[in-house]
C-alpha positions as CSV (number, residue, x, y, z in Angstrom):
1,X,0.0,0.0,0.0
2,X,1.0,3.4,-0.5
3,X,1.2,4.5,3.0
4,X,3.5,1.7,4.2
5,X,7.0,2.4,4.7
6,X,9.8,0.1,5.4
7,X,13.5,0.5,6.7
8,X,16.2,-1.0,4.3
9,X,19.8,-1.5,6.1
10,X,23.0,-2.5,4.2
11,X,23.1,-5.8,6.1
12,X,22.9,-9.5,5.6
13,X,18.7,-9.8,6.0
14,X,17.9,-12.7,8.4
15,X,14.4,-12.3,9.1
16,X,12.0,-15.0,8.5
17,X,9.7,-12.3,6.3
18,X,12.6,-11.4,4.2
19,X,13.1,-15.5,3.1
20,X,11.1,-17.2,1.7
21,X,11.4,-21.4,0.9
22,X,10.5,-22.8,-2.6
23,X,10.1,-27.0,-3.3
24,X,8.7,-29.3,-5.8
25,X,11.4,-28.0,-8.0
26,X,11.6,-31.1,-10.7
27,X,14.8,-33.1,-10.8
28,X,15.2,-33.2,-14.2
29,X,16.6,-29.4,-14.5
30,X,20.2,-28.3,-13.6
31,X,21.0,-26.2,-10.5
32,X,22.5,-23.6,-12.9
33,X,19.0,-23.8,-14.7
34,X,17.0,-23.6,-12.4
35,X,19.1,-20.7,-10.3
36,X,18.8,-18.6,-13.7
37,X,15.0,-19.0,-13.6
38,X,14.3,-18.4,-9.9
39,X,16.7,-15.0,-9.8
40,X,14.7,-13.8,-13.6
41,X,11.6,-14.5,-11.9
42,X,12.1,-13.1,-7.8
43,X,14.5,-9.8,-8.5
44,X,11.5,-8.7,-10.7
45,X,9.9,-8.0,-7.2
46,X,12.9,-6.4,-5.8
47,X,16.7,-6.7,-4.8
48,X,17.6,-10.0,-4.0
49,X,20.7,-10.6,-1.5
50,X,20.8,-14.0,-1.9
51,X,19.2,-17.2,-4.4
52,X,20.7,-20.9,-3.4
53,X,19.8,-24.2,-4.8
54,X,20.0,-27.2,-3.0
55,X,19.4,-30.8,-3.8
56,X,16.6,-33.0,-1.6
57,X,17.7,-35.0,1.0
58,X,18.5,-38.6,-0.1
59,X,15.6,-39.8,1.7
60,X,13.3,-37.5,0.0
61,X,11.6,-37.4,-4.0
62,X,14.2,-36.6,-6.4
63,X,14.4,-32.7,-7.2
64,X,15.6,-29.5,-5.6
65,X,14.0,-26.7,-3.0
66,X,15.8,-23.2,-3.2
67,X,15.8,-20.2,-0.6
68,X,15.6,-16.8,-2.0
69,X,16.3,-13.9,0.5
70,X,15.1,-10.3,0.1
71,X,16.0,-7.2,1.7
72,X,12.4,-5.5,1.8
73,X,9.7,-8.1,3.6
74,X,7.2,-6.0,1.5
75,X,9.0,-7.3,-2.0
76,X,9.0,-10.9,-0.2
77,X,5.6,-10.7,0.6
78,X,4.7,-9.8,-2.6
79,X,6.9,-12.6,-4.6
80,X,5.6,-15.1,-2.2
81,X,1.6,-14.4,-3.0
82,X,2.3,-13.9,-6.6
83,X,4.2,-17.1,-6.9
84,X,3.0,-19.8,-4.5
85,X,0.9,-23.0,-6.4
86,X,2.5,-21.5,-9.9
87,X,4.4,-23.1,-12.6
88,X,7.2,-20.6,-13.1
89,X,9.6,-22.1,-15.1
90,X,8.3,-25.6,-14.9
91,X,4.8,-28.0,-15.9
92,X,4.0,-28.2,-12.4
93,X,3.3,-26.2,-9.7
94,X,5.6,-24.8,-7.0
95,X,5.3,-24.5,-3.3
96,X,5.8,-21.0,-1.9
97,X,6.4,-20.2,2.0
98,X,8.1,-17.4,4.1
99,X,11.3,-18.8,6.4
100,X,10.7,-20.3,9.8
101,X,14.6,-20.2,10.4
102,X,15.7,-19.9,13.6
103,X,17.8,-16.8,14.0
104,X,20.1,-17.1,17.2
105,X,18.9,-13.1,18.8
106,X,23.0,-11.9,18.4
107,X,22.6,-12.6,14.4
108,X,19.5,-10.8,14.4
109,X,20.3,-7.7,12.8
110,X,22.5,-9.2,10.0
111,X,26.1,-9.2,9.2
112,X,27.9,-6.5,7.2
113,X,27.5,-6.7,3.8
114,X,30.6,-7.3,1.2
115,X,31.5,-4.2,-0.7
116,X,30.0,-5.7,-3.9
117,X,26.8,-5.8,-2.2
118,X,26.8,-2.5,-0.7
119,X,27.2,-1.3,-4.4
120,X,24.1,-3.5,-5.9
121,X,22.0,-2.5,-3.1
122,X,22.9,1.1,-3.3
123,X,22.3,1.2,-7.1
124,X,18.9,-0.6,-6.9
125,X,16.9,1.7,-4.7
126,X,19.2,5.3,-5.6
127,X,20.7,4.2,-8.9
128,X,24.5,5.0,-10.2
129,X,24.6,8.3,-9.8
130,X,22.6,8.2,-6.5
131,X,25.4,7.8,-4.4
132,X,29.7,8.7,-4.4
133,X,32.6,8.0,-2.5
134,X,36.0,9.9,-1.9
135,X,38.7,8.8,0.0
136,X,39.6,11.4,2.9
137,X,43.2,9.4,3.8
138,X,45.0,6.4,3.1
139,X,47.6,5.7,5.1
140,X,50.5,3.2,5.9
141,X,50.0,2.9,9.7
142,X,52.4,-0.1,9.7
143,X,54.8,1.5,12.4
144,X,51.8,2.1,14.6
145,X,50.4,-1.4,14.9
146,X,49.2,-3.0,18.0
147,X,51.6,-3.6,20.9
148,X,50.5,-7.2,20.9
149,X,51.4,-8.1,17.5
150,X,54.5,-10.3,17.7
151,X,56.5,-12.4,15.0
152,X,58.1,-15.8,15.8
153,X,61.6,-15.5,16.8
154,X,63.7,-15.9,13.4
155,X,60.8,-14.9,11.1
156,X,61.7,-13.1,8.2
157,X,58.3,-11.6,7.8
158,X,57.4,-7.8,8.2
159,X,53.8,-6.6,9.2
160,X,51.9,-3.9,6.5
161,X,48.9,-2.4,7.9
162,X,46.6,-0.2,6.3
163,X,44.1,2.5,7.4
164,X,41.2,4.2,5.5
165,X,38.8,6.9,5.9
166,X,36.0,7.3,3.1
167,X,33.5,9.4,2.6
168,X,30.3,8.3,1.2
169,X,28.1,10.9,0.0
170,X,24.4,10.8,-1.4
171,X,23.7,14.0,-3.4
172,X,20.3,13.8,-4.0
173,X,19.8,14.1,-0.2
174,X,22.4,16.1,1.0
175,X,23.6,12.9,3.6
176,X,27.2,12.7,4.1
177,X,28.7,10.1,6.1
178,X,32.1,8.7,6.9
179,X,33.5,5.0,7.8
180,X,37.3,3.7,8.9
181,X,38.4,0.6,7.0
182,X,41.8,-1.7,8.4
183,X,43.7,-4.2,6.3
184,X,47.0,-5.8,7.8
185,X,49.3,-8.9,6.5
186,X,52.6,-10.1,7.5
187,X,54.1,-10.2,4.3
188,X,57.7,-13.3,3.8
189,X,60.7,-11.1,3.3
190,X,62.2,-13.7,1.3
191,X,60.0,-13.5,-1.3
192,X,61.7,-10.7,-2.2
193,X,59.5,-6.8,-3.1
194,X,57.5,-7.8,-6.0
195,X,55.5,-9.9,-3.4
196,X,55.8,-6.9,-0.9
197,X,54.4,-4.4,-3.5
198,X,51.9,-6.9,-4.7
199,X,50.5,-7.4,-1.0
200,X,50.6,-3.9,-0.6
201,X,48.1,-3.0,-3.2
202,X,45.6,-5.4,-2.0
203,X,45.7,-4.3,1.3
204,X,44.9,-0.3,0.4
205,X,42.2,-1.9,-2.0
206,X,40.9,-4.0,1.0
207,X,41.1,-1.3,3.6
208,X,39.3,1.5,0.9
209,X,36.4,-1.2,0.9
210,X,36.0,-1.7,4.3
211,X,36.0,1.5,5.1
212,X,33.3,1.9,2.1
213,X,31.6,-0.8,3.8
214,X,31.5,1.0,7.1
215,X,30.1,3.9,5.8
216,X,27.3,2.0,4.0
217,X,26.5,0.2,7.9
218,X,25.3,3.8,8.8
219,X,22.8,4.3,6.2
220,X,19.1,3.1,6.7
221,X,17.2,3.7,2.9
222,X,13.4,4.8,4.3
223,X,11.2,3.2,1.6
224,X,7.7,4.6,1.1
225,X,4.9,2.2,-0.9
226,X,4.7,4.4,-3.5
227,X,8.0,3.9,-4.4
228,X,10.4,7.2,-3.3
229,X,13.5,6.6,-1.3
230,X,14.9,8.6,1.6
231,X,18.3,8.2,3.2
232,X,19.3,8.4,6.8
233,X,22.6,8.1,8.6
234,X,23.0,7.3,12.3
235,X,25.9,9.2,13.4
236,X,28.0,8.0,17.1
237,X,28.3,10.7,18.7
238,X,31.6,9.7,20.3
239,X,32.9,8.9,16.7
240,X,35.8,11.5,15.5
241,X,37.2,11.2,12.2
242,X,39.6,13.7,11.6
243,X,40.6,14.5,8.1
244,X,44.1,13.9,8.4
245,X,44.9,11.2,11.0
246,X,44.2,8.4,10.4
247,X,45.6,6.6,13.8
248,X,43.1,8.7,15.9
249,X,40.1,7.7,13.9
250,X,40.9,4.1,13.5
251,X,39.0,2.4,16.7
252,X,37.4,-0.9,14.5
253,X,38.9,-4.6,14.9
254,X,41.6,-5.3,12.2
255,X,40.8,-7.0,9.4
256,X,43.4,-10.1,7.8
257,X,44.5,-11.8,5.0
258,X,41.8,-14.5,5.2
259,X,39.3,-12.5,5.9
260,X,39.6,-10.7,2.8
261,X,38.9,-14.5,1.1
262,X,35.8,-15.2,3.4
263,X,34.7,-12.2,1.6
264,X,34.3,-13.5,-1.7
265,X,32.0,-16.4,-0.7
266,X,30.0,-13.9,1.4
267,X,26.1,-15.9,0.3
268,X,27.2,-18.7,2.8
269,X,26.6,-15.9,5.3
270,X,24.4,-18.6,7.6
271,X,23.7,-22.0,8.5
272,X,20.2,-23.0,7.0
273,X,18.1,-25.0,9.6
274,X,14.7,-24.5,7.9
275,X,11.3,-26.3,9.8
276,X,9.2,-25.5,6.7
277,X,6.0,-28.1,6.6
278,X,6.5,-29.6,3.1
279,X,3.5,-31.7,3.8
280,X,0.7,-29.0,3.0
């Protein structure tokens, strides 16, 4: 309806309104198929976060169910009416139902989301040129790490540690708003400076998106049923980040090597533990 207005976050949805289960799917298509058909036929409602395919349990009929996650409930609401008891891609019908998941209460509000998400997000409700970033500082804080970083005795590697501030800017709304990204690596000495400089790079890239990602955890996109977008920050009061010192603003856990890898497979966010009645 047109008076109904729902709060979008740049976070990993994991409400039970935002999911919704789909089974029946026939055996006789591919998972590549049939993920294709489901994202065509569900991001026509809205933004999806997430579409997975998964093959029935050995001791069930032959086929696949799939979970498709949403970031409005209103678009999941929607898809879920519009699509339960209908063929879709297929001669038969499909069965349509919102997530009973149990969500632990600490998960409750979602993890970040990856930098590539932030973007698709962004550009869905305010579009490409909804939305900027500029980077404030970029700094080698390598010499300022953590007391309690410590090398084993006889290693030949050498810490690098990055700091970021971005700012993220929506002109459209005049909302500005700022976030600190970290990136550290012990890089092996004996692999001589082409690995040093390589490293290097990666970790200004990886501490630029962080810090982009930051920013983006402070917006909340206010979405009215008729379709405008307004953007809020929340601001910390007791956040300070200066324009030129990086060290004083940096107050966020560090980020490693491997986490920048856990990244890249960011849709296994959560364990599934669905309790979906598949006998109605």
């Amino acid at each position: 309806m047109a008076g109904e207005v729902e709060v979008v976050e740049f976070r990993v949805p994991v409400e039970n309104n935002k999911t919704i289960f789909i089974w029946d799917i026939h055996a006789s298509f591919t998972e590549a198929f049939i993920y294709e058909a489901l994202w065509k036929v569900y991001s026509a409602f809205g933004a999806l976060y997430l579409v997975k395919v998964c093959p029935n349990a050995a001791v069930a009929t032959p086929g696949f169910y799939a979970i498709v996650k949403f970031y409005s409930s209103a678009h999941a609401s929607k898809a879920l009416k519009a699509t339960d008891r209908q063929c879709l891609f297929q001669n038969s019908p499909l069965k349509v139902k919102l997530s009973t998941k149990q969500t632990p209460n600490f998960l409750f509000r979602g993890q970040s989301l990856s930098f590539a998400k932030c973007q698709d997000l962004a550009n869905h409700y305010l579009g490409f040129n909804g939305w900027s970033t500029r980077i404030v500082t970029l700094k080698d804080i390598s010499k300022c790490a953590d007391a309690g970083w410590s090398l084993d005795a006889g290693s030949q590697g050498e810490l690098l540690k990055y700091g970021c501030v971005v700012e993220l800017t929506f002109p459209q709304y005049g909302v500005t708003c700022r976030g600190v990204g970290v990136a550290e690596d012990v890089v092996d000495l004996e692999k001589g400076q082409e690995e040093k400089l390589w490293k290097r790079g990666k970790l200004m890239k990886w501490a630029r998106n962080k810090a982009v990602v930051g920013a983006f955890e402070k917006v909340l996109l206010v979405v009215f049923g008729s379709g405008k977008v307004a953007v809020e920050c929340r601001f910390n009061q007791e956040e300070v980040l200066p324009d030129d010192n990086v060290e004083g603003a940096i107050q966020v856990n560090d980020i490693s090597w491997t986490d920048f890898e856990a990244d890249v497979g960011e849709e296994e966010d959560l364990p599934w533990d669905f309790t979906v009645d598949l006998s109605h």
